[in-house]
Biopython code that builds the backbone (N, CA, C, O; Angstrom):
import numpy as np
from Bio.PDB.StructureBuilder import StructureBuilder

atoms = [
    (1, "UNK", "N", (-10.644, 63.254, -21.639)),
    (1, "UNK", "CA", (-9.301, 63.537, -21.138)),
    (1, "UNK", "C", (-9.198, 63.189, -19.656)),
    (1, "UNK", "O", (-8.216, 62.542, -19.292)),
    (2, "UNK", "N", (-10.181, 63.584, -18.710)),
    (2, "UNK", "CA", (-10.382, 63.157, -17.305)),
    (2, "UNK", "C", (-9.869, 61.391, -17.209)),
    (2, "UNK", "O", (-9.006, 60.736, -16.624)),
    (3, "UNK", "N", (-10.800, 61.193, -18.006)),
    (3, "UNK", "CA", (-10.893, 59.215, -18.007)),
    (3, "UNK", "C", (-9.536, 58.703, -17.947)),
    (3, "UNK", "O", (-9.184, 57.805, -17.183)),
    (4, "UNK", "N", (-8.729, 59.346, -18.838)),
    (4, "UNK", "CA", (-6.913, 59.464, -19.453)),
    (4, "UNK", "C", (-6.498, 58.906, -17.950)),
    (4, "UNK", "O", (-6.124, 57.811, -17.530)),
    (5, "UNK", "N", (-6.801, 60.474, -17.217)),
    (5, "UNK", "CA", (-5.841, 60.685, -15.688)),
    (5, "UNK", "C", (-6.633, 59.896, -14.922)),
    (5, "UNK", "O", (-6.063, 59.626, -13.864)),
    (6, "UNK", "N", (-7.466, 59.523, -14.995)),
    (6, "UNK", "CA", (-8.084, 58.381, -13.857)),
    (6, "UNK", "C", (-7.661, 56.998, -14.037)),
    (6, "UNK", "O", (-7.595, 56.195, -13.106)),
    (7, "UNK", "N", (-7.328, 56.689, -15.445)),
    (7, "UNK", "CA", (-6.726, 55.394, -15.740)),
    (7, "UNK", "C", (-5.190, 55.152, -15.733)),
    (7, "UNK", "O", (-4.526, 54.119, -15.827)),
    (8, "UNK", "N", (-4.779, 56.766, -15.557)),
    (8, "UNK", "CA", (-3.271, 56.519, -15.475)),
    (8, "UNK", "C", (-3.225, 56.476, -13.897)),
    (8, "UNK", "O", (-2.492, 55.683, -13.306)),
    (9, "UNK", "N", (-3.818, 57.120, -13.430)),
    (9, "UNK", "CA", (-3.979, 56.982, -11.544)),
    (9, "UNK", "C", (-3.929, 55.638, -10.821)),
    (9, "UNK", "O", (-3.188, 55.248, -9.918)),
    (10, "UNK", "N", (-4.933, 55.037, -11.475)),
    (10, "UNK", "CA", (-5.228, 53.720, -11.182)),
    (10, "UNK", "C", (-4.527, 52.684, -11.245)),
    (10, "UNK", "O", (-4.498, 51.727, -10.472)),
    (11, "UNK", "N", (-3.648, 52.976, -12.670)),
    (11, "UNK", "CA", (-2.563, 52.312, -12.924)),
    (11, "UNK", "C", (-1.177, 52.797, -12.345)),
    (11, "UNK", "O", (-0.126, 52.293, -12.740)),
    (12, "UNK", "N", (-1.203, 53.438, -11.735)),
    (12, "UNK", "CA", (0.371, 53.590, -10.690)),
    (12, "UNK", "C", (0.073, 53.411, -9.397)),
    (12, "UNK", "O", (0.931, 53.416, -8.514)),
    (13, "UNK", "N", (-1.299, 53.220, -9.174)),
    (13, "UNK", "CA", (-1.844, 52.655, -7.815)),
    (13, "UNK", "C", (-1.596, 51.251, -7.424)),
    (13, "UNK", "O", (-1.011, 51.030, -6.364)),
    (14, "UNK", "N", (-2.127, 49.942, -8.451)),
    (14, "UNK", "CA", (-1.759, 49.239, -9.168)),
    (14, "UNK", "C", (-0.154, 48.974, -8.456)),
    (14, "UNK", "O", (0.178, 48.412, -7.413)),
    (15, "UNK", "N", (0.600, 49.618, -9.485)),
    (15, "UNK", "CA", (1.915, 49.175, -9.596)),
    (15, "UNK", "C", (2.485, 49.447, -8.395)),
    (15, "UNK", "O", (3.400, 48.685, -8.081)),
    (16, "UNK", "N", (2.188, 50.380, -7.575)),
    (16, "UNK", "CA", (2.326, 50.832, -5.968)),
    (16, "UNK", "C", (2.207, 49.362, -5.138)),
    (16, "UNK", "O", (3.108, 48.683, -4.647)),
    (17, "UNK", "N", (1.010, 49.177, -5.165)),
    (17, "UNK", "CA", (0.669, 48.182, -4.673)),
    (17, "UNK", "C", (1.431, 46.747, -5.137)),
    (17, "UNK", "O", (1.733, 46.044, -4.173)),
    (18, "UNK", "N", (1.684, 46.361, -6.076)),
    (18, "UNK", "CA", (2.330, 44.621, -6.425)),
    (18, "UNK", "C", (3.876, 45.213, -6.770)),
    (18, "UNK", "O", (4.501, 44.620, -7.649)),
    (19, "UNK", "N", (4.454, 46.272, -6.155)),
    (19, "UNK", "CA", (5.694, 46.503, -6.537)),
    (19, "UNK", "C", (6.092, 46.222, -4.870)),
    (19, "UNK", "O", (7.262, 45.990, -4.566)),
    (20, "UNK", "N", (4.964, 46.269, -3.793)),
    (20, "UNK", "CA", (5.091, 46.637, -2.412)),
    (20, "UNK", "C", (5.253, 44.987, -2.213)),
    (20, "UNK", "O", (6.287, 44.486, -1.771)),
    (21, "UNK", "N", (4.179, 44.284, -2.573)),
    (21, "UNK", "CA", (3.543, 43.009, -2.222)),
    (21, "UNK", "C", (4.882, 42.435, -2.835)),
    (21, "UNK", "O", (5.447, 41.593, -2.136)),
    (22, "UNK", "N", (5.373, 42.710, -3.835)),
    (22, "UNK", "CA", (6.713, 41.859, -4.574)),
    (22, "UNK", "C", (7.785, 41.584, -3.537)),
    (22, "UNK", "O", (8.273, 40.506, -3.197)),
    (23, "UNK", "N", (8.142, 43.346, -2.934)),
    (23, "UNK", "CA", (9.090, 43.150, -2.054)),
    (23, "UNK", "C", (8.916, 42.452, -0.848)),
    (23, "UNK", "O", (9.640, 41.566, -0.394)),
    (24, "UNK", "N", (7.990, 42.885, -0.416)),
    (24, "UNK", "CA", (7.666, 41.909, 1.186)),
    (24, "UNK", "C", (7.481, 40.206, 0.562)),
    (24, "UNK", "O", (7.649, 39.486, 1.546)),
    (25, "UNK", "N", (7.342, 39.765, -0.065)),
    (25, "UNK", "CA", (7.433, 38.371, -0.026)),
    (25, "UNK", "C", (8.724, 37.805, -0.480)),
    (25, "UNK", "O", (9.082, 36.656, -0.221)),
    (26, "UNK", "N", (9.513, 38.796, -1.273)),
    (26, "UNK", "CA", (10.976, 38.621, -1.365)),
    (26, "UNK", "C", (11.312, 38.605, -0.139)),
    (26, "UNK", "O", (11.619, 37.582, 0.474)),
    (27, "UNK", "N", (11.282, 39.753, 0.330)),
    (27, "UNK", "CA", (12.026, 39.546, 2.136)),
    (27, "UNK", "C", (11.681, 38.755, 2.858)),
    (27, "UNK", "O", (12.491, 38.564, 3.765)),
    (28, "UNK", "N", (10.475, 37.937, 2.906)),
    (28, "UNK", "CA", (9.836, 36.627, 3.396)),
    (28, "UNK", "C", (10.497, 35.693, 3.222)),
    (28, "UNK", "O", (11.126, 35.074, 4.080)),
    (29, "UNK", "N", (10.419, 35.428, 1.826)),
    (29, "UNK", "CA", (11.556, 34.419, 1.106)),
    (29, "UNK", "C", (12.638, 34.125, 1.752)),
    (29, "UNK", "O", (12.961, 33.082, 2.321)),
    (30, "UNK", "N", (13.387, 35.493, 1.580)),
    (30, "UNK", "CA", (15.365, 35.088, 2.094)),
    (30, "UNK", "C", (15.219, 35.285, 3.296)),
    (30, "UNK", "O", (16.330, 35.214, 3.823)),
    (31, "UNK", "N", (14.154, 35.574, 4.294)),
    (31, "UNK", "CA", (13.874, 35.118, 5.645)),
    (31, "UNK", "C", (13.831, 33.527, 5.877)),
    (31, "UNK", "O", (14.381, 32.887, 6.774)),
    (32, "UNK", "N", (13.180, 33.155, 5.024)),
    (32, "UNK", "CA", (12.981, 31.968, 5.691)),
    (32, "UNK", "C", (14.175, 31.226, 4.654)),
    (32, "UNK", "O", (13.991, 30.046, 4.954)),
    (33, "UNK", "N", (14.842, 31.223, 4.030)),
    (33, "UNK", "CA", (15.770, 30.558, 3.714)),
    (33, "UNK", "C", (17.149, 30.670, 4.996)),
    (33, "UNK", "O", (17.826, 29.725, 5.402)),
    (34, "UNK", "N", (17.239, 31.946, 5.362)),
    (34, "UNK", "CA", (18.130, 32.167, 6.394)),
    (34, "UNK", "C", (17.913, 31.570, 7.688)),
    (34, "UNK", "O", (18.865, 31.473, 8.462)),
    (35, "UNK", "N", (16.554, 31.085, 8.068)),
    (35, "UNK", "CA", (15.814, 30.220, 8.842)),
    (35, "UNK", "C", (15.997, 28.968, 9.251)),
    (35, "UNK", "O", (16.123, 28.384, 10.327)),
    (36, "UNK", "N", (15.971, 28.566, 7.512)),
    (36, "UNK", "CA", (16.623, 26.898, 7.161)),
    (36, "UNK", "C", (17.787, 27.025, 7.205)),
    (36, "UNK", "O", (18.168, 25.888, 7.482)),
    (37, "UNK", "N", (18.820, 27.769, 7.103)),
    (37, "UNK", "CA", (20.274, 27.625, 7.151)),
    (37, "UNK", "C", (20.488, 27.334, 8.707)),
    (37, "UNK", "O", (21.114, 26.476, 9.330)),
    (38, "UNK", "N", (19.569, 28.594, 9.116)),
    (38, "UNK", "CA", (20.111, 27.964, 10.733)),
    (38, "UNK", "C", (19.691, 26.610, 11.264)),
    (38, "UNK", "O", (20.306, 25.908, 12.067)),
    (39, "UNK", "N", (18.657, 26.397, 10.736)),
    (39, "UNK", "CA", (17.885, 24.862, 11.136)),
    (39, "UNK", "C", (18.773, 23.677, 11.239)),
    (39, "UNK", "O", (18.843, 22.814, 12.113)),
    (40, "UNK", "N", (19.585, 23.882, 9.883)),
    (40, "UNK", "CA", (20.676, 23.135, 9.139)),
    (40, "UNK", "C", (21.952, 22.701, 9.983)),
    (40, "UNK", "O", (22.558, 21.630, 10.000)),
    (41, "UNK", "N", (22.229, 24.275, 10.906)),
    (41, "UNK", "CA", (23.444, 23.931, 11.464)),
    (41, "UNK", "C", (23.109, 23.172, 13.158)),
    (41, "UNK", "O", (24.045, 22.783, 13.856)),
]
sb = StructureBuilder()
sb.init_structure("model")
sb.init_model(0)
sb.init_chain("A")
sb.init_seg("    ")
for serial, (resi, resn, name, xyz) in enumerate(atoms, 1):
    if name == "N":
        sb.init_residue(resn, " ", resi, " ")
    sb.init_atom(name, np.array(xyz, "f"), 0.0, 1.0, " ", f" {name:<3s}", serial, name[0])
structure = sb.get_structure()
């Protein structure tokens, strides 16, 4: 039963983590697209 909560732990640690990493490279993204727009003008 321990093993259960250590693998469910691990796994919202996990998702903590590449739910974080998802957003910051989204915001990277439409950073640098907003970047090139200005480049543009």
């Amino acid at each position: 039963m321990l093993l259960l909560y250590i693998v469910l732990d691990v796994m919202v640690c996990l998702a903590t983590v590449f739910s974080t990493l998802y957003s910051i490279c989204s915001i990277f993204s439409m950073a640098m697209t907003v970047y090139d727009c200005m480049a543009m003008l």
